[in-house]
TORLUMMI-891465 format. One line per field, with one value per residue (C-alpha): y, x, z; chain; residue in one letter; residue number from 0. Coordinates in Angstrom, 2 decimals, decimal comma, always signed. Example, Ala and Ser with C-alpha at 12.3 -4.5 7.8 and 13.67 -1.06 7.14 Angstrom:
! residues 2
yy <- -4,50 | -1,06
xx <- +12,30 | +13,67
zz <- +7,80 | +7,14
chaine <- A | A
residu <- A | S
num <- 0 | 1
//
This chain:
! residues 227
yy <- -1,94 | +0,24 | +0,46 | +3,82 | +6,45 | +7,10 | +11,22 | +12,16 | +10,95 | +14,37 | +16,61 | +15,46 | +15,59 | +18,81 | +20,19 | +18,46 | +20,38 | +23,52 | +23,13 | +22,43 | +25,54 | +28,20 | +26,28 | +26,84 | +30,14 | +30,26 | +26,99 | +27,23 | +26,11 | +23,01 | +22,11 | +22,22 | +19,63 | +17,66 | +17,97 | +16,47 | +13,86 | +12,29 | +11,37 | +9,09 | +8,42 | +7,23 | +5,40 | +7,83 | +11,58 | +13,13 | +16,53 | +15,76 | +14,39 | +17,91 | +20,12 | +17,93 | +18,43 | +21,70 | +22,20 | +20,23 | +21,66 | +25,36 | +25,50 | +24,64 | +25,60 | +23,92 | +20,44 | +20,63 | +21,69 | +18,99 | +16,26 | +13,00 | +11,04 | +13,53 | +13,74 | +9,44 | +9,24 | +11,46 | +9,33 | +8,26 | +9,25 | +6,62 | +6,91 | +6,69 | +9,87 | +11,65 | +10,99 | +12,27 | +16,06 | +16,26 | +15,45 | +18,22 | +20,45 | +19,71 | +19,84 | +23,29 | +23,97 | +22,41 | +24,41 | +27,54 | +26,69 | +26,11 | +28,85 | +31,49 | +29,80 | +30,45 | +33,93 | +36,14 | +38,73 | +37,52 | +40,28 | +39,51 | +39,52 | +38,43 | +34,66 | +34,27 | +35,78 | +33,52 | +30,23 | +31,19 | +31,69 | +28,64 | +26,42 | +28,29 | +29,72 | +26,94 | +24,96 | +23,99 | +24,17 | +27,43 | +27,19 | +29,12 | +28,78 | +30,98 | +31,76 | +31,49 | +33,90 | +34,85 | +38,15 | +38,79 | +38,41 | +34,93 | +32,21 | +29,20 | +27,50 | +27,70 | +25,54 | +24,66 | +25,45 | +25,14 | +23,92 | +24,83 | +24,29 | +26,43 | +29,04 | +28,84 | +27,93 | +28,17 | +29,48 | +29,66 | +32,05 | +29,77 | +27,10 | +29,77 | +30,63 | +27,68 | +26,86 | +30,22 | +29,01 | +25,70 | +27,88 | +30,64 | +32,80 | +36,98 | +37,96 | +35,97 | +36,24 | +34,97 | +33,71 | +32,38 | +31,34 | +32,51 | +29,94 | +31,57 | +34,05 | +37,43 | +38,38 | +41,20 | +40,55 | +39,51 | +40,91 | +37,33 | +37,92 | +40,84 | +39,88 | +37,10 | +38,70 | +41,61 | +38,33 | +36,44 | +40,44 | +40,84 | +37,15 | +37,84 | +41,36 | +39,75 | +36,62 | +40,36 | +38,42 | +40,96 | +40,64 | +41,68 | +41,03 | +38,96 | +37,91 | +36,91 | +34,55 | +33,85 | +33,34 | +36,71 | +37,98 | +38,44 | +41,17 | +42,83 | +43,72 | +45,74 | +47,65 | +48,35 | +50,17 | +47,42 | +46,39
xx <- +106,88 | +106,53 | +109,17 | +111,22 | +110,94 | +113,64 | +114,99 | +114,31 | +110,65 | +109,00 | +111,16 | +109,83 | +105,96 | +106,68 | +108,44 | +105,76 | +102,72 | +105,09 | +104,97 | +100,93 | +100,18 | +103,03 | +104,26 | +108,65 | +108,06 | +110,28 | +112,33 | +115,97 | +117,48 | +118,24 | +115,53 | +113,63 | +116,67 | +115,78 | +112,49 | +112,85 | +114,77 | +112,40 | +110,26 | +113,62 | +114,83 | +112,10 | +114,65 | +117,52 | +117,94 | +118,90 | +119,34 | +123,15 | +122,91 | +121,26 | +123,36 | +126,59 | +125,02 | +124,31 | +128,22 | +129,19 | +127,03 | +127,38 | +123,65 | +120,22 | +119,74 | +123,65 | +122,14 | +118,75 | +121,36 | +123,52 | +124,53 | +122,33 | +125,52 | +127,52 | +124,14 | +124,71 | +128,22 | +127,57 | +128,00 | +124,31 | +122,14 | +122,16 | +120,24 | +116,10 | +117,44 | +119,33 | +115,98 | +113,78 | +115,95 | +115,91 | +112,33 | +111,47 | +114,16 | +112,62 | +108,68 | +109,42 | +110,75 | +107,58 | +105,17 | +106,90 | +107,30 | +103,31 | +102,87 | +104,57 | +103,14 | +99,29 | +99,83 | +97,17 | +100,15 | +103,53 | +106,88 | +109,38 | +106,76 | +108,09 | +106,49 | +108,75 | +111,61 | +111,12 | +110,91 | +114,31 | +116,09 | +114,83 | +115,60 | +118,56 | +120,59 | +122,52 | +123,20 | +126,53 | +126,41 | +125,29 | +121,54 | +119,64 | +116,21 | +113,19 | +109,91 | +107,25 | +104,99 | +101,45 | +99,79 | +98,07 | +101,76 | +100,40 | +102,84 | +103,09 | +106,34 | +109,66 | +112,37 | +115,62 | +117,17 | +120,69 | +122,79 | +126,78 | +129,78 | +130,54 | +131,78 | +129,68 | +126,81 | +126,23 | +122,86 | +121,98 | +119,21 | +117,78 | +117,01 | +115,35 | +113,00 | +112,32 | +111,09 | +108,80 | +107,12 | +106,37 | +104,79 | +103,56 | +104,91 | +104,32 | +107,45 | +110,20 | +112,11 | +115,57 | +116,80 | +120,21 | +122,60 | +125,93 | +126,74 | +130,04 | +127,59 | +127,71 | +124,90 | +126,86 | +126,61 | +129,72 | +130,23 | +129,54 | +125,95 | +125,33 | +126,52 | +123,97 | +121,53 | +121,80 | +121,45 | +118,63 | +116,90 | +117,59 | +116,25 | +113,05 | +112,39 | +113,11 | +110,00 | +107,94 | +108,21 | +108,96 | +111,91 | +110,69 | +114,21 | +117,13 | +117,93 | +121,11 | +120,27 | +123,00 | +123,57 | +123,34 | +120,48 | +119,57 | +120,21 | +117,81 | +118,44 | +115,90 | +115,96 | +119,51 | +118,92 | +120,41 | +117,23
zz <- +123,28 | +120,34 | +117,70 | +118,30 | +115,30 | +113,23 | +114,64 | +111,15 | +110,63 | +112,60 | +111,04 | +107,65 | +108,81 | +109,79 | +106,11 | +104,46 | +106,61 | +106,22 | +102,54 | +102,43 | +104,15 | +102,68 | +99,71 | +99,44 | +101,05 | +104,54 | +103,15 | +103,04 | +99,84 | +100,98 | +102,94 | +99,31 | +98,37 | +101,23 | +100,84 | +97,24 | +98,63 | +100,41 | +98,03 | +96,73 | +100,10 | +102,49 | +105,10 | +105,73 | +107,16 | +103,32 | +105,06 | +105,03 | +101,40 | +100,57 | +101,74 | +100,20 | +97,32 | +97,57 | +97,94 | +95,33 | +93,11 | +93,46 | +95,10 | +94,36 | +90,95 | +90,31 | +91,51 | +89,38 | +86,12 | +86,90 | +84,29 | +85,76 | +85,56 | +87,74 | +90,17 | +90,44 | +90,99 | +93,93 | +97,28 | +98,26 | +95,14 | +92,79 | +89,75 | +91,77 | +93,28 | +90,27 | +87,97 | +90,34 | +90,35 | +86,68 | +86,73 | +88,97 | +87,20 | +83,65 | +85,11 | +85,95 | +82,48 | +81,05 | +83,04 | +82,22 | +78,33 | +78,87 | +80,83 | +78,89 | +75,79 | +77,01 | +77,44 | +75,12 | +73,77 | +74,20 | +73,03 | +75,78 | +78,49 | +81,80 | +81,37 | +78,39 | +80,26 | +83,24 | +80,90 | +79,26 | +82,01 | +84,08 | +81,28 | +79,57 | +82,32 | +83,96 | +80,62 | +79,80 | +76,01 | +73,93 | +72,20 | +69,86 | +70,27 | +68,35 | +69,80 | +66,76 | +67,05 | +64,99 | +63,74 | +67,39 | +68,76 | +70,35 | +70,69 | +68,15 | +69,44 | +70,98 | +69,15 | +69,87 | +66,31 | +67,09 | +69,58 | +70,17 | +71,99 | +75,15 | +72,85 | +69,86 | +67,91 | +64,22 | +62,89 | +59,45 | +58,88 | +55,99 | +58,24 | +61,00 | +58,00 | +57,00 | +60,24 | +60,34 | +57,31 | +58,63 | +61,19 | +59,30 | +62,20 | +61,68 | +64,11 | +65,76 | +68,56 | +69,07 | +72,06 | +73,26 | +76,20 | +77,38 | +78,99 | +80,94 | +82,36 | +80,49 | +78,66 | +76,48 | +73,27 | +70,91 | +67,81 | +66,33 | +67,94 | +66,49 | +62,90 | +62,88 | +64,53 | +61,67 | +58,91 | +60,60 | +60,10 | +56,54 | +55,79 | +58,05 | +56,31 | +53,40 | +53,95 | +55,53 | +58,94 | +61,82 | +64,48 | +68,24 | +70,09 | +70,25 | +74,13 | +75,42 | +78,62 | +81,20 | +84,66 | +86,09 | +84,03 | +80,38 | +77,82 | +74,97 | +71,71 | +71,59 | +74,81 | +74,12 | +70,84 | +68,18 | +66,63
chaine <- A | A | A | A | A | A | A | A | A | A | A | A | A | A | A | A | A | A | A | A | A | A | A | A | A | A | A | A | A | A | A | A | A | A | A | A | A | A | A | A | A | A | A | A | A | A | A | A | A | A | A | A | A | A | A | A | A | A | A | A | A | A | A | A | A | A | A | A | A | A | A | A | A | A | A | A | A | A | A | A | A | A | A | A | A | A | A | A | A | A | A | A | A | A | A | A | A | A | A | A | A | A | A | A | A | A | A | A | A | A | A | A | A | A | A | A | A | A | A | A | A | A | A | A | A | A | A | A | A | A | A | A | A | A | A | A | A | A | A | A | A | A | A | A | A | A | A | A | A | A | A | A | A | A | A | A | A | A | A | A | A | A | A | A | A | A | A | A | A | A | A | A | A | A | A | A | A | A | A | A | A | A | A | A | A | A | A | A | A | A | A | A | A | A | A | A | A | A | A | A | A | A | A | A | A | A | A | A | A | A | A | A | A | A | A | A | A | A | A | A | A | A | A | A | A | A | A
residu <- X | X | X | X | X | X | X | X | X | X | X | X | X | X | X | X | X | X | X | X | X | X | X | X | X | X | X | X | X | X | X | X | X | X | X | X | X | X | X | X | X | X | X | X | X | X | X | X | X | X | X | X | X | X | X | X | X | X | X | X | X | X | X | X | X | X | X | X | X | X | X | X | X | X | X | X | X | X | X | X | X | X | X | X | X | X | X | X | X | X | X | X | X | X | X | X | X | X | X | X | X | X | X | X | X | X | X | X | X | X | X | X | X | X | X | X | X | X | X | X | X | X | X | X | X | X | X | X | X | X | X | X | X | X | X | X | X | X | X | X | X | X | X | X | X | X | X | X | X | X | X | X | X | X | X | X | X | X | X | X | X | X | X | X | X | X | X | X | X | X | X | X | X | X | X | X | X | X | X | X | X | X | X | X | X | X | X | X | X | X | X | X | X | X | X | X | X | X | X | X | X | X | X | X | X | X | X | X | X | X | X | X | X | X | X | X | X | X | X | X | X | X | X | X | X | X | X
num <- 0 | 1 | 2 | 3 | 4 | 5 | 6 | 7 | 8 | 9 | 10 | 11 | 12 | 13 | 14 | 15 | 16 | 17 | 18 | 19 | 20 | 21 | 22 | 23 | 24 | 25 | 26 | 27 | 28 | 29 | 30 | 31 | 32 | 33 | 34 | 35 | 36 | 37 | 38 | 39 | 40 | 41 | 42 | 43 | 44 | 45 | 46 | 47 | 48 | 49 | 50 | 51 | 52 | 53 | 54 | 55 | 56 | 57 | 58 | 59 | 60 | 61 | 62 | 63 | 64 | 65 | 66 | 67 | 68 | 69 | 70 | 71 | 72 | 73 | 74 | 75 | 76 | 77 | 78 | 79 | 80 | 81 | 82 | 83 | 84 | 85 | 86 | 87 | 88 | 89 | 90 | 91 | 92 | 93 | 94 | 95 | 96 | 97 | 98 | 99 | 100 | 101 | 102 | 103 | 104 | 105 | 106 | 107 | 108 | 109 | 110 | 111 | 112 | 113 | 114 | 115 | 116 | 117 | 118 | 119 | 120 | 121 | 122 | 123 | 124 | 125 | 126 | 127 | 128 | 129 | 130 | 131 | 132 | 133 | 134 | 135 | 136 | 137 | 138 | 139 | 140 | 141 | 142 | 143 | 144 | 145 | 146 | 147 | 148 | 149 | 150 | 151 | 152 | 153 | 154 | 155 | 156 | 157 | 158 | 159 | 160 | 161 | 162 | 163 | 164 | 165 | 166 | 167 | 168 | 169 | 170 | 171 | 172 | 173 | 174 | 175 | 176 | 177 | 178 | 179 | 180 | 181 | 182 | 183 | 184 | 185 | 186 | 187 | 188 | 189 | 190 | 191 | 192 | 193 | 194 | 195 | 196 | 197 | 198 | 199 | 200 | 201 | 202 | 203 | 204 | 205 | 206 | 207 | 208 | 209 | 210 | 211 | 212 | 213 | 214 | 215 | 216 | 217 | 218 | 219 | 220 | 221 | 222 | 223 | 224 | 225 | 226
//
């Protein structure tokens, strides 16, 4: 007699035909999670593990931002499991860095956008990163420049330059997080936004926009009127 099936092992030939014919479209939240999870977890229905996690975690982008060591102390990951989310979580910050980079003409075009909030939305420290860019308004780089507590983060505008020299960038564009979730800018934002300016007028490098990224959207200098 043949060996019975485990329940779950049609339900995950039928997510994974689902997925080859519409991709994630139609997929709950955590059916993605659990969709993940099998790929760590071939022995076990990890639809219950999903949706714990999706709990604990605030929902599906809260489990890919996760700490790794708060994603393996959680009953039934372990660390095969926790590596595999922040692989997928930091592939998808790759491609868009890549993606965003590739574009011909780049000044706050929505592949940009997308990247910074994928990557910078859910962290729980404040960054300042600058997006390098050259005369044709191509990307060169996005660096990290500075990173902060939850509250703060210190950027000296001598070091920004420096670093547009080393990539003989024409214009710049600062971006940063909020990581509490409002995007309005501070008045510590806007005083060294207005000295990371004068330095770049001051080198004849342009400023396109300063963005504020958080977790319920993003916020432009420059469409608001302050550069």
């Amino acid at each position: 007699m043949d060996e019975k099936k485990p329940h779950y092992h049609d339900h995950r030939t039928r997510m994974k035909e689902k997925f080859r014919k519409s991709g994630l479209d139609g997929f709950h939240e955590y059916e993605a999670l659990e969709l993940l999870l099998t790929y760590a977890i071939p022995r076990r229905d990890v639809k219950p593990l999903a949706k714990g996690l999706m709990e604990k975690f605030g929902g599906f982008q809260g489990v890919l931002d996760a700490p790794i060591e708060e994603l393996e102390a959680f009953p039934g990951i372990g660390e095969h499991s926790a590596i595999l989310l922040k692989v997928a979580r930091d592939c998808s910050d790759f491609y868009l860095k890549k993606k965003a980079i590739k574009k011909s003409r780049v000044c706050c075009a929505p592949d940009l956008i997308n990247y910074c909030r994928m990557s910078m939305a859910g962290l729980k420290d404040e960054q300042f990163r600058v997006v390098f860019l050259n005369t044709q308004n191509e990307i060169i780089e996005i660096e990290t420049i500075q990173e902060g507590t939850i509250d703060q983060s210190v950027v000296y505008p001598r070091k920004v330059m420096e670093r547009a020299l080393y990539h003989k960038a024409a214009a710049l564009i600062f971006v940063h997080n909020h990581p509490g979730g409002k995007v309005r800018p501070s008045y510590a934002d806007k005083e060294i936004t207005a000295s990371l300016v004068t330095a770049a007028k001051a080198m004849d490098i342009e400023v396109h926009d300063h963005l504020i990224i958080g977790k319920e959207g993003y916020y432009s200098f420059r469409d608001s009127g302050l550069l």
